[in-house]
Structures are given as structure tokens and as C-alpha cells.
C-alpha positions in Angstrom: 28.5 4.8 -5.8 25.7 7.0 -3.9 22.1 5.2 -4.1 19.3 6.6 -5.1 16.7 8.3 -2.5 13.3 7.6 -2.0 11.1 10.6 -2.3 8.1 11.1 0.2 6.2 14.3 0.3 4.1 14.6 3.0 1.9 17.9 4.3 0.9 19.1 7.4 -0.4 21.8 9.7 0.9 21.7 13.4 -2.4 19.8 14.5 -1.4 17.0 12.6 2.2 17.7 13.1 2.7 14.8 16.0 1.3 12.1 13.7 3.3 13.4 10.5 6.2 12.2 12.9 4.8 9.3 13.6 4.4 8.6 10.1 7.9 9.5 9.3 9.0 7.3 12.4 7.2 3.9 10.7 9.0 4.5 7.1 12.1 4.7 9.1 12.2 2.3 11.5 11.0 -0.5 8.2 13.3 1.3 5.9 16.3 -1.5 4.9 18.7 0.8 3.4 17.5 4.6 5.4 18.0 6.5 1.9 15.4 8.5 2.6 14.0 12.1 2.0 11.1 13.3 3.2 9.4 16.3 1.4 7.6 18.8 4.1 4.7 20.8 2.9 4.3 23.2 6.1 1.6 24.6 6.8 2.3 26.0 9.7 4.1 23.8 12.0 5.4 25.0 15.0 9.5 25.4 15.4 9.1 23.2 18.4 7.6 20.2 16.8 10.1 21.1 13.7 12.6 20.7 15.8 11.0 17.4 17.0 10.5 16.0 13.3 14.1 16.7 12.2 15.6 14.8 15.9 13.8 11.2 14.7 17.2 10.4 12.7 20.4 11.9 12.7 21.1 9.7 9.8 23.2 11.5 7.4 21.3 9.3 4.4 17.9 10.6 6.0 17.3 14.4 4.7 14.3 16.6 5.8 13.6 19.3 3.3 11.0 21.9 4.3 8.6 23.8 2.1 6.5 27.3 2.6 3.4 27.0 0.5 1.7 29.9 -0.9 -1.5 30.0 0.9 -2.7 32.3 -1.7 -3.1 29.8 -4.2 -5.7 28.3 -2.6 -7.7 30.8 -1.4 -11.6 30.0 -2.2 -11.4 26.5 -2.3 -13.8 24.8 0.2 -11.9 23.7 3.3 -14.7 22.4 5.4 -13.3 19.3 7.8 -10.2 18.6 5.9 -8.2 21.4 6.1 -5.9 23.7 3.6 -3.0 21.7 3.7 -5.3 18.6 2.4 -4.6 20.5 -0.9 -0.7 20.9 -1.0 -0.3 17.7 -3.0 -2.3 19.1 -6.2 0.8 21.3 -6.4 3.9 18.9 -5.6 4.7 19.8 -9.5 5.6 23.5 -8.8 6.6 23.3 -4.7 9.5 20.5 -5.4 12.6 21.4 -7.0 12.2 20.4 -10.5 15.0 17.7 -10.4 12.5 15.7 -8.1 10.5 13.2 -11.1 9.5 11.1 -9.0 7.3 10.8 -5.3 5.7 9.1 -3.0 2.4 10.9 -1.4 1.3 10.3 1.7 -1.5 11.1 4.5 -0.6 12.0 7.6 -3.0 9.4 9.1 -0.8 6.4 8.1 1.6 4.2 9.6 4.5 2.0 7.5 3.9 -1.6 7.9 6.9 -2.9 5.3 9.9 -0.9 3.5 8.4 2.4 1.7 10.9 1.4 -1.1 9.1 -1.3 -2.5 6.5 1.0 -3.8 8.5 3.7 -4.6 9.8 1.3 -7.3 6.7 0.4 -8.8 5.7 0.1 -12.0 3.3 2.6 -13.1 3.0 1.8 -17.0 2.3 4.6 -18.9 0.2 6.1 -16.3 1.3 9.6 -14.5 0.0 8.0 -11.3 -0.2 5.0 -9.2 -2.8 4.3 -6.0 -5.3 2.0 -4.4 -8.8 1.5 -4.7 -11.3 3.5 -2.2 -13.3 0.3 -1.6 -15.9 2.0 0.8 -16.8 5.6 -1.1 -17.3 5.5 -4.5 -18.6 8.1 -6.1 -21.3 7.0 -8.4 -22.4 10.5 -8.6 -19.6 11.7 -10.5 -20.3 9.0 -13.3 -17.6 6.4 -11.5 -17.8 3.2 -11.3 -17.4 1.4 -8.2 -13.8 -0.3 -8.7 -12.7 2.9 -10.9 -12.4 5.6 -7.9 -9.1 5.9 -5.6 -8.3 6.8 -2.4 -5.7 10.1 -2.5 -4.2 8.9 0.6 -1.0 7.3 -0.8 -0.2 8.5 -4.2 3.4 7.2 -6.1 3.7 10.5 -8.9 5.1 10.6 -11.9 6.4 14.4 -11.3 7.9 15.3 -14.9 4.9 14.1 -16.7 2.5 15.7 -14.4 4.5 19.5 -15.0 4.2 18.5 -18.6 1.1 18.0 -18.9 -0.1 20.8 -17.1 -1.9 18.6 -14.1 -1.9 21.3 -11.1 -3.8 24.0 -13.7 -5.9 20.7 -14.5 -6.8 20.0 -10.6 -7.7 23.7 -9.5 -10.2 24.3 -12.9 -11.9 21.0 -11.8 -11.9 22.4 -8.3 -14.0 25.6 -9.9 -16.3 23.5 -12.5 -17.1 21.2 -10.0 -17.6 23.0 -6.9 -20.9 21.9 -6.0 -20.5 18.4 -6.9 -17.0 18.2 -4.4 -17.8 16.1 -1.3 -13.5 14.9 -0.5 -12.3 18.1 -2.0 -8.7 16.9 -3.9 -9.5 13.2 -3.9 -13.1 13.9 -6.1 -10.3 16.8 -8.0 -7.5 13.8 -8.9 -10.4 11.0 -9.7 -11.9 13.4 -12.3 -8.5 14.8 -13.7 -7.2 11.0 -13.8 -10.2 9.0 -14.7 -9.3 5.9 -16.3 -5.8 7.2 -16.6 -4.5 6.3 -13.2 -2.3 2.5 -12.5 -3.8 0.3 -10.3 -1.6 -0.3 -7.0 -2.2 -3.5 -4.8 -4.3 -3.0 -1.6 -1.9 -3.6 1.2 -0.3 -0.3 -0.2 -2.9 1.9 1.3 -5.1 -1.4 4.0 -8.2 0.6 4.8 -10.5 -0.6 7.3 -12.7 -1.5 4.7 -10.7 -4.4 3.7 -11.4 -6.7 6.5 -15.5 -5.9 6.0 -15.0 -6.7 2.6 -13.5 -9.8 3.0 -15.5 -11.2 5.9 -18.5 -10.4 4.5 -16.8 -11.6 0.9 -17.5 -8.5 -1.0 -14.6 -8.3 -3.3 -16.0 -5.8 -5.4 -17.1 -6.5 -8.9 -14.2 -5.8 -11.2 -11.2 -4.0 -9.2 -10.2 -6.5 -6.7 -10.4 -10.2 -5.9 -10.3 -12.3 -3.0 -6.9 -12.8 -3.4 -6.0 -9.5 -3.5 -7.8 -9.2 -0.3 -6.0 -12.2 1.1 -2.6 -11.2 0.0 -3.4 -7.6 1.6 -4.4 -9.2 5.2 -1.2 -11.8 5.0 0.8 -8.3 4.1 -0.1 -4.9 4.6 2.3 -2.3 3.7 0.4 1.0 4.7 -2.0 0.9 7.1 -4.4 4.2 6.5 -6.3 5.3 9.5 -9.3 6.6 7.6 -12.3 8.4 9.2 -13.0 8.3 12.9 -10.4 5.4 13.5 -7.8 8.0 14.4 -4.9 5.7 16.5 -4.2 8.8 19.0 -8.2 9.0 20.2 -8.5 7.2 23.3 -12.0 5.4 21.8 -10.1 4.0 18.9 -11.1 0.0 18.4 -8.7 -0.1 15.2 -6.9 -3.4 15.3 -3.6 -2.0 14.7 -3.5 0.7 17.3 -1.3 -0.9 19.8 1.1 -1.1 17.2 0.7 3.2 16.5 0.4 3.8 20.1 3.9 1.9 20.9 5.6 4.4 18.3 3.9 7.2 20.1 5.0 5.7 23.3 9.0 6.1 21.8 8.3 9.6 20.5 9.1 13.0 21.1 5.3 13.4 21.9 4.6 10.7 24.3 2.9 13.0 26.2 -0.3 12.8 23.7 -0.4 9.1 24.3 -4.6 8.9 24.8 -6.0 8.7 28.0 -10.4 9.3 28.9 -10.9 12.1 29.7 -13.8 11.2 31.9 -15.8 7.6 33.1 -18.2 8.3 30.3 -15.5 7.8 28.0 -14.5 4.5 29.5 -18.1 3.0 30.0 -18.5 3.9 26.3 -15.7 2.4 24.9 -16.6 -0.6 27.0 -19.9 -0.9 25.9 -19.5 -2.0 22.5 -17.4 -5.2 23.8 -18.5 -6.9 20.6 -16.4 -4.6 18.4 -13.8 -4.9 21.0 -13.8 -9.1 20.1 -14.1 -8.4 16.7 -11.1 -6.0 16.7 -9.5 -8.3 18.8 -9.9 -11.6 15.9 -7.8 -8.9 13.5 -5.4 -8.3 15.3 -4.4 -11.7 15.9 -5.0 -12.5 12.3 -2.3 -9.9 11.5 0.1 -9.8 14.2 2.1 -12.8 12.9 2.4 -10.9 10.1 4.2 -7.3 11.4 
């Protein structure tokens, strides 16, 4: 009997090529059964850290499939800090073979916490989608509600609904009507296209760093999440989601999870990046805020029983 795969379409340029394989190296390593494929948007990776993705399994249940984009399509769409290939995922309905119907999206900024299979498998009603929350941006000034925007960072997609309903066209008019209302160019794009039509996934799916402010300060939000979805989320994180300026890879990273990144990138193909200061400015500022160094600290412990 052959098992089923779990989809995962992720997108990258070569910049972000190293933590794409980080990424990849997490889903792995927690995967139980290694029936994996991984979907490559490429926007212009390099053949040597190619050839550095595909080496991270020689698995013969683990398949890498690569995909050109057509750059084309997305020419006068603002870029600004996030980059072209932050847009590939509005068209996983045309650049996956059409046999694909189902998939996991995910950022690049992520690391796998628990077996990627779990929420492949979930249950996304008669929704075309499935994510998390964004519990520290909404955006009121699109007419959301606080608990009714998502984060785009880890998506689970319906993929034959979404080509028959038209949901790429759907995306890239929104992109054009809204243009000067667009502050996280796809993200604001899905929100509007999927407002009040997307299935609410549990937090530890996509653990921003938002959650533990939230729950020390005990602001659960006032409809989409409880305190115990916040304590469930801390006792088991699935995706951690390195949003912002909390980047794992830059030496003045406090996140509390960063040893755990940095020891994958210490067993990688690009150990080399591992982050160093690059001058005793760096060091005497990362020292100086030795409170959120404590702070950090208190997390991690909180959580480490826990990984």
C-alpha cells in the first residue's frame, strides 16, 4: 500500500535560501513517517544552495520538486521589504500540477516544533483555507476585527476549491483595488479575499512571539482565542514563526527558541552563517538589555521541557 504524502509548498529567493533549508531540516527531522514533498517556488536560488537543499535527505519517501515562476505575473505589485517571492503562494493554484488538492504553506522564517502531518490533516470544514490568528497586527483599517485577521505565514489550502473558485484572479484584483490601502502586501490580499470565510487553526500552529506578551500580560484577545488556547500553545508549539526582527540567524536575536534554530544551523550545509558580532558594539548592545535577556531566558525554560 504506498501512503499518502504531505504537501508543503514553500518559496524562496537565494537570500533566504539557507533558512528555507533549515525550515525543511525541522519538518524532517519531527516528521514520524518521512512521507514528505516539499514544493519549491524558486525564485532564484542558486545551483549551489539547490544542490545543498536536495542533500538534507536521501530518503527515497522525501521528494523535492522545483518550480520556475513567471516573474511576469507580478510585475507592478509593490515589493517594498518583503520581496517578489512573498507573492508566489497567491498562485500555488496554477504553479502545482493540478493533481496536487491539497497544501501546506509555509514561511521561510519558521522552524517545525512537532510532526508537519498533524496539520496537514486538519479539518478545515467547508472553508478553502485554514490558519492562525495574527494576534499583534490587526488591521482595523481594512474594516477587521481584531480576532478576524490571519497571519499568511502558515496556510493548510484547499487547492481544487481555490482553482474553482477562481482565488488567484481574486488575490491579484484586490492587489489593484486596494493598492493604497496594502501595508503586508499578500497577507492584507488573502484577509480581504477570505474574510470571514477562512477556518480557524489553533495557535501553536503558527507560535508568534506575540503569544507569550499576550499571555503574561493576560490579553487573550476578545473573541478569537482564550487562555487556554494560549496555554495549550506554550505547553505545545508546533511552528514556531520568527516574525519581524527576531530573525534566529542575526547575532542580536533574544528569541527564546534560538538555540534550538542555531543547533540546526550548526548540523547544516551552511554552518558557516552561524551568527557571530561583527564588532564590540554589537556585543555591548546585545548585552545591554540584560532584562530581555532574563526574560527570554524564563521562556525558554518554560518551553524547553516541552521540545
Amino acid at each position: 500500500m504506498q501512503l499518502y504524502k504531505t504537501d508543503i509548498a514553500m518559496a524562496s529567493d537565494n537570500k533566504y535560501a539557507p533558512w528555507l533549508g533549515i525550515l525543511i531540516m525541522s519538518i524532517i527531522n519531527k516528521s514520524h513517517d518521512k512521507q514528505l514533498r516539499f514544493h519549491i517556488i524558486d525564485g532564484g536560488i542558486s545551483e549551489t544552495n539547490r544542490n545543498k537543499i536536495t542533500s538534507l535527505s536521501d530518503s527515497q519517501s522525501i521528494e523535492f520538486c522545483w518550480y520556475q515562476p513567471d516573474a511576469n505575473r507580478y510585475e507592478g505589485l509593490p515589493i517594498e521589504r518583503y520581496g517578489l517571492a512573498s507573492y508566489y503562494r497567491m498562485s500555488l493554484g496554477t504553479i502545482l500540477p493540478s493533481d496536487i488538492s491539497r497544501v501546506i504553506y509555509l514561511d521561510c522564517d519558521m522552524m517545525a516544533t512537532r510532526d508537519i502531518a498533524t496539520l496537514y490533516q486538519k479539518d478545515l470544514g467547508h472553508h478553502i483555507i485554514g490558519a492562525v490568528e495574527d494576534i499583534s497586527a490587526p488591521r482595523l483599517e481594512l474594516g477587521f476585527a481584531p480576532h478576524e485577521y490571519f497571519n499568511s505565514g502558515s496556510i493548510v489550502m484547499d487547492l481544487t476549491r481555490w482553482r474553482e473558485e477562481g482565488i488567484e484572479q481574486q488575490l491579484f484584483s484586490v492587489m489593484q483595488t486596494h493598492a493604497g490601502n496594502i501595508k503586508y502586501p499578500d497577507q492584507d490580499a488573502l484577509n480581504i479575499v477570505f474574510q470571514s470565510r477562512w477556518q480557524r487553526l489553533p495557535l501553536e500552529w503558527n507560535f508568534q512571539p506575540g503569544i507569550w506578551r499576550r499571555s503574561e500580560k493576560k490579553q487573550y484577545g476578545p473573541v478569537g482565542t482564550t487562555s487556554s488556547d494560549y496555554k495549550k500553545a506554550l505547553k505545545n508549539p508546533a511552528i514556531i514563526h520568527f516574525l519581524a526582527r527576531r530573525k534566529p540567524w542575526r547575532y542580536g536575536c533574544i528569541h527564546p527558541l534560538k538555540k534550538v534554530y542555531l543547533d540546526y544551523l550548526k548540523q547544516s550545509p551552511w554552518a558557516d552563517l552561524y551568527p557571530e558580532p561583527g564588532s564590540l558594539k554589537d556585543v555591548l548592545k546585545y548585552y545591554s538589555g540584560i532584562d530581555k535577556l532574563f526574560k527570554q531566558q524564563k521562556r525558554w525554560l518554560q518551553m524547553k521541557r516541552f521540545l
